[in-house]
C-alpha positions in Angstrom: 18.4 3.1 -5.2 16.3 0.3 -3.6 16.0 -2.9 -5.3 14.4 -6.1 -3.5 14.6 -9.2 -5.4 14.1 -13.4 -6.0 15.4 -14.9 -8.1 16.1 -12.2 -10.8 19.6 -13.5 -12.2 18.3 -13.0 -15.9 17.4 -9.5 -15.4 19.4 -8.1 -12.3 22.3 -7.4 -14.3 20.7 -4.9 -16.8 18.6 -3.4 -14.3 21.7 -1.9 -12.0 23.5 -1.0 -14.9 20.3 1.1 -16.6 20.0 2.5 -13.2 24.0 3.4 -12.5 23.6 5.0 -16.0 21.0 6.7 -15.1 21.8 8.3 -11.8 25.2 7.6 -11.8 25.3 10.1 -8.2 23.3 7.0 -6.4 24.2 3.8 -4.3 22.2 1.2 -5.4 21.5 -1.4 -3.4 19.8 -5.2 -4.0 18.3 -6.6 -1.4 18.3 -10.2 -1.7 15.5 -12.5 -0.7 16.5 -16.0 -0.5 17.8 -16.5 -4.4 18.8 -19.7 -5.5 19.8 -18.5 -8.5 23.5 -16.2 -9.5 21.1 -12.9 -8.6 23.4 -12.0 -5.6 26.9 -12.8 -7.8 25.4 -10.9 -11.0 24.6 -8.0 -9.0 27.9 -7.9 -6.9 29.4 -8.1 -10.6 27.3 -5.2 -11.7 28.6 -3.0 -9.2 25.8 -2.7 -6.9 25.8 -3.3 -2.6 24.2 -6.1 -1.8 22.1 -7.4 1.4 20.3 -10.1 2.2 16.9 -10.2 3.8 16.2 -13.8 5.3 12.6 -13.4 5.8 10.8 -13.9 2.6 8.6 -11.8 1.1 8.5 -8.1 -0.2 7.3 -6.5 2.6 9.9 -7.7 5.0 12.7 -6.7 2.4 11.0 -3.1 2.2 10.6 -3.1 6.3 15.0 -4.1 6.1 15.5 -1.7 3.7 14.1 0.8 4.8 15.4 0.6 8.4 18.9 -0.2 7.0 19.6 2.9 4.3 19.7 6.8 5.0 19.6 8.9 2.2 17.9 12.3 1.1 15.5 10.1 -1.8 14.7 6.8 -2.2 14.4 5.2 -5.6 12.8 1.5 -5.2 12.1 -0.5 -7.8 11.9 -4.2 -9.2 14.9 -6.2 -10.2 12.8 -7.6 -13.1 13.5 -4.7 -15.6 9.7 -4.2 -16.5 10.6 0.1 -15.0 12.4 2.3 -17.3 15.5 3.4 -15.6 15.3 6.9 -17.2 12.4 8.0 -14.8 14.5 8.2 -12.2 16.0 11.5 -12.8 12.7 12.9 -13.1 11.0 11.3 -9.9 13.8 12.8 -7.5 13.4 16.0 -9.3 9.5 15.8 -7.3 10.3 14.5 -4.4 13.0 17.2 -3.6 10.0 19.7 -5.1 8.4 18.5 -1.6 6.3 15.3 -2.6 6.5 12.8 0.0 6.1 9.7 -2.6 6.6 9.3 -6.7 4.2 6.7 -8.0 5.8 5.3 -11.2 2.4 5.0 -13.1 2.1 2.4 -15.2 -1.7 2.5 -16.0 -1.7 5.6 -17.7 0.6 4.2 -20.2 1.6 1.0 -21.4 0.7 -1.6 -18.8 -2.6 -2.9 -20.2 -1.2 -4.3 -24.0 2.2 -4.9 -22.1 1.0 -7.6 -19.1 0.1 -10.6 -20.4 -1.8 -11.5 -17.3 -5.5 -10.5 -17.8 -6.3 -11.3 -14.5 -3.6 -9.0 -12.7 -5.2 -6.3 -15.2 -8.7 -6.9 -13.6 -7.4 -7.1 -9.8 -5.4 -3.7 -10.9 -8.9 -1.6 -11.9 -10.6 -3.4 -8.9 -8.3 -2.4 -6.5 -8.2 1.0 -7.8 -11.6 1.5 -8.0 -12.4 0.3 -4.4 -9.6 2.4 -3.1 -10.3 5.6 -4.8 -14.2 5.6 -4.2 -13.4 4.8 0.0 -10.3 7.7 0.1 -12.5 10.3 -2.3 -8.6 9.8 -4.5 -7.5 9.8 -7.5 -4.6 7.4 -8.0 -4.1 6.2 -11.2 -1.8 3.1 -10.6 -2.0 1.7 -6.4 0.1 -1.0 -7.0 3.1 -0.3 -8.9 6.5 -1.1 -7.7 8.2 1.8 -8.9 8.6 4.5 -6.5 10.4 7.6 -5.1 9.8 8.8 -1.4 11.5 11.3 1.2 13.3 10.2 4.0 11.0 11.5 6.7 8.1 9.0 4.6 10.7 6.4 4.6 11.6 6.5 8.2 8.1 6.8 9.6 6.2 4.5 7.3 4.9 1.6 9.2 5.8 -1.7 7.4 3.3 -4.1 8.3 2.7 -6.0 5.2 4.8 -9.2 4.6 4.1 -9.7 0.8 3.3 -8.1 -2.6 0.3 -6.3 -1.0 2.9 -4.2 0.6 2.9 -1.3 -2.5 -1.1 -1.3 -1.7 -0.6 -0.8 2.1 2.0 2.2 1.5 -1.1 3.7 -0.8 -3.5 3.2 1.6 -1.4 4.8 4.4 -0.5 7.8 2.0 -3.7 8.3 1.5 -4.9 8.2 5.3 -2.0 10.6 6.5 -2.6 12.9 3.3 0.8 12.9 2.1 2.1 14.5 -0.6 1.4 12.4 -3.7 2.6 12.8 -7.2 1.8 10.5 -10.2 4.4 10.1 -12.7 3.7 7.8 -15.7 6.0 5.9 -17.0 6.2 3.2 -19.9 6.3 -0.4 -18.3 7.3 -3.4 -20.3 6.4 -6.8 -19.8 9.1 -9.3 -18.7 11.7 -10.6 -21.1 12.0 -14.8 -22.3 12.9 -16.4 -19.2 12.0 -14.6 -16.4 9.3 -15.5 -14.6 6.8 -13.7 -12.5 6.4 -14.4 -8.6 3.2 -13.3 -8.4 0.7 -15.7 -7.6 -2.6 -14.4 -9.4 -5.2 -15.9 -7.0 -3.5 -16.1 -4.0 -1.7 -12.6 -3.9 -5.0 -11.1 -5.1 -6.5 -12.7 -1.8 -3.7 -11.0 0.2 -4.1 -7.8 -1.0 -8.0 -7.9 -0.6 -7.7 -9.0 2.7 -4.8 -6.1 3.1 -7.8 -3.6 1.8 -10.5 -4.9 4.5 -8.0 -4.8 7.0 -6.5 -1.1 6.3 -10.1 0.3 5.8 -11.4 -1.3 9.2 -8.3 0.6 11.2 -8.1 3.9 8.7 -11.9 4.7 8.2 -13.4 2.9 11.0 -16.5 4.8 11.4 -17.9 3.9 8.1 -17.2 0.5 8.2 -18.5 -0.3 11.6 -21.1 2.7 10.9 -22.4 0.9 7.8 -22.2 -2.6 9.2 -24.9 -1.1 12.1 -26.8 0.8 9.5 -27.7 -2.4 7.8 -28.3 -4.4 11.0 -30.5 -1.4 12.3 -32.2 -1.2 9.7 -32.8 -4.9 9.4 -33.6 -4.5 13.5 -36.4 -2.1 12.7 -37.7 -3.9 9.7 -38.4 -7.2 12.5 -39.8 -4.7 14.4 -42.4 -2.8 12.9 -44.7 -5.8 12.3 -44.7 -6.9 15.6 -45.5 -3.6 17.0 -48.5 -2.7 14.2 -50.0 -6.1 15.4 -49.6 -5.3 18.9 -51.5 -1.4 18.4 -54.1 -3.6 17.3 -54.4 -5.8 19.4 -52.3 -5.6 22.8 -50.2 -9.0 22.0 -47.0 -9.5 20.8 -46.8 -12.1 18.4 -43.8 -14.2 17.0 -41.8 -13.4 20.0 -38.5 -14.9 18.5 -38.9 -12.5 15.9 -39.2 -9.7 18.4 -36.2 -10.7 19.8 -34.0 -11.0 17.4 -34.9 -7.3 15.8 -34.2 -6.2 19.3 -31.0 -7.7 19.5 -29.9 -6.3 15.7 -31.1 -2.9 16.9 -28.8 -3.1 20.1 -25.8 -5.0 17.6 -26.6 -2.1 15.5 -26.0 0.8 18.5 -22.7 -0.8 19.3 -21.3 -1.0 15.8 -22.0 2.6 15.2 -20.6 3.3 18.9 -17.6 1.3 18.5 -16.9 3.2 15.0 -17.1 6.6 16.7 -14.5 6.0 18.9 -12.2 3.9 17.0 -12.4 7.1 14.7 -11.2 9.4 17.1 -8.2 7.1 18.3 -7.6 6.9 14.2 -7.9 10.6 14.0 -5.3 11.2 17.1 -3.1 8.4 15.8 -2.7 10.7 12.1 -1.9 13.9 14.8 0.4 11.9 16.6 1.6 10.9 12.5 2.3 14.3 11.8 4.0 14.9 15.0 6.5 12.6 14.6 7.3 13.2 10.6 7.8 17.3 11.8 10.1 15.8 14.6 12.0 13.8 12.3 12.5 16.8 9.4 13.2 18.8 12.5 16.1 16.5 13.4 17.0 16.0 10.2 17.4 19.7 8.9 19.6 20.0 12.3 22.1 16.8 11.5 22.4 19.0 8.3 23.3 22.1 9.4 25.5 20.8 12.1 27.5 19.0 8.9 27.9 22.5 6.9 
C-alpha cells in the first residue's frame, strides 16, 4: 500500500487505519514529501512505514516509490481520505485476474456533486475527452489517484512526470503500450473541514495540458507532425494555385513573395509528414522493445518465485 503525501496530518491518521482494516495482509507505506505538519509522527503512530522523498512533487514520490518497494500488487492512493478504503480488496482481486492497472473511478460515481471545485470538474471532462478521442479509449476517470497495478507495470513504468500530471502520464502510457486496463468505480468524497487541497487549479491544469501535448508528440507522432504538414500543405497549395492559373494565362509569375512562401509551406509541409513517419516507427519499436522487457521481467520474476518454493 502506496501512499504519497504533504501535509496530510488531519487525514493521514484515518486513512492508514481504514486501509490496515481493510487489507490487514499489506505493508503500507507513506511516503512523505517535505510535511511541515505532524503527517510523518501521525503516520508512524498509525502503524504505517514511513519514507521520505526530498524532491517535491508527486511524480518524484511515485518515481521513489516505485523504485523503492517490491511486492506482488500495488495499492496507491492519497493520504487525503477522499478513496474509500474498502475498494482495495476488490482492486487486487483484478490485478491478480491479470490486469496490469486498477483505475479507482471516480467519475462514474460520486465525484461531480462531491468536488467542490467546478473548474477541476471541467479540466476532468476535458482531459478525458481529448485523451479518449486521440487513443480511440474509453476511460472513464484519467486522473484519479486511486490505483492498483502489477509489479512488472510498476517496475517498467517510466516516471517522467514531476507533479500531479503524473496519474495522466501513467494513462497515457497505458494506453500507448496497450496494457491491461480495468475500471473500477468507486464512491469519492470530498475532503473533510480542514484539509486543504494542493492542487493548484490553473497552474496544475497547465501542467497536465502541456503533459498531453508532450506525450501525444512522442506516442502518436505521425498524426501530430502528419496533421501539422497537412494544414501547411494545404495552405502551401492554396498560395499556389493563384499564382500558377495567372501564369497559364499569361507566362508571368506574379506576387513572387507569395510564390515563395507557398513553396516553402509545401516543402515545411513534406518534412513534417516525413519527420512523423519515422518518429512513428522508432515509437512503434520503442512499444516492441516495451513488451520485451515487461516479458523479461515476468520471466525473472516467475523464476525468483519458484526458486523460493
Amino acid at each position: 500500500m502506496l501512499l504519497p503525501c504533504y501535509n496530510e496530518a488531519i487525514t493521514i491518521g484515518k486513512v492508514v487505519k481504514d486501509f490496515r482494516e481493510a487489507i490487514p495482509e499489506a505493508a503500507i507505506y507513506v511516503y512523505d514529501n517535505n510535511s511541515t505538519d505532524d503527517t510523518v509522527d501521525i503516520a508512524e503512530a498509525a502503524g504505517a512505514i514511513v519514507r521520505s522523498e526530498p524532491r517535491q512533487g508527486k511524480g518524484n514520490v511515485i518515481q521513489t516509490m516505485f523504485e523503492q518497494v517490491d511486492a506482488d500488487v500495488y495499492i496507491m492512493a492519497d493520504g487525503d481520505d477522499t478513496y474509500p478504503a474498502d475498494a482495495a480488496p476488490a482492486m487486487i482481486d483484478k490485478i491478480n485476474e491479470g490486469y496490469d492497472m486498477v483505475i479507482g473511478d471516480r467519475l462514474s460515481s460520486t465525484y461531480f456533486t462531491e468536488n467542490k471545485r467546478p473548474f477541476h470538474n471541467i479540466g476532468n471532462r476535458v482531459v478525458r475527452g481529448s485523451i479518449n478521442s486521440l487513443f480511440h479509449a474509453h476511460i472513464t476517470d484519467i486522473m484519479t489517484g486511486y490505483r492498483a497495478f502489477s509489479f512488472t507495470f510498476v517496475k517498467t513504468y517510466p516516471v517522467l512526470s514531476r507533479g500531479f500530471e503524473v496519474e495522466t502520464e501513467m494513462t497515457i502510457h497505458s494506453l500507448d503500450k496497450n496494457l491491461k486496463l480495468y475500471e473500477l468505480p468507486i464512491q469519492y468524497r470530498d475532503r473533510p473541514a480542514g484539509s486543504t487541497s494542493k492542487l493548484d487549479t490553473v497552474g496544475d491544469g497547465i501542467k497536465v495540458l502541456s503533459t498531453i501535448f508532450r506525450l501525444i508528440r512522442e506516442y502518436k507522432p505521425l498524426p501530430f507532425f502528419g496533421g501539422a504538414g497537412v494544414i501547411a500543405g494545404v495552405a502551401g497549395i492554396a498560395c499556389l494555385i493563384p499564382i500558377f492559373v495567372e501564369f497559364w494565362h499569361t507566362g508571368v509569375v506574379p506576387r513572387f513573395p507569395t510564390f515563395i512562401g507557398g513553396v516553402f509551406l509545401v516543402l515545411s509541409a513534406l518534412l513534417l509528414i516525413a519527420t512523423g513517419v519515422i518518429l512513428d516507427v522508432l515509437a512503434r519499436k520503442a512499444r516492441q522493445q516495451y513488451v520485451l522487457q515487461a516479458n523479461l521481467i515476468s520471466y525473472l520474476r516467475r523464476e525468483n518465485s519458484q526458486k523460493h518454493l
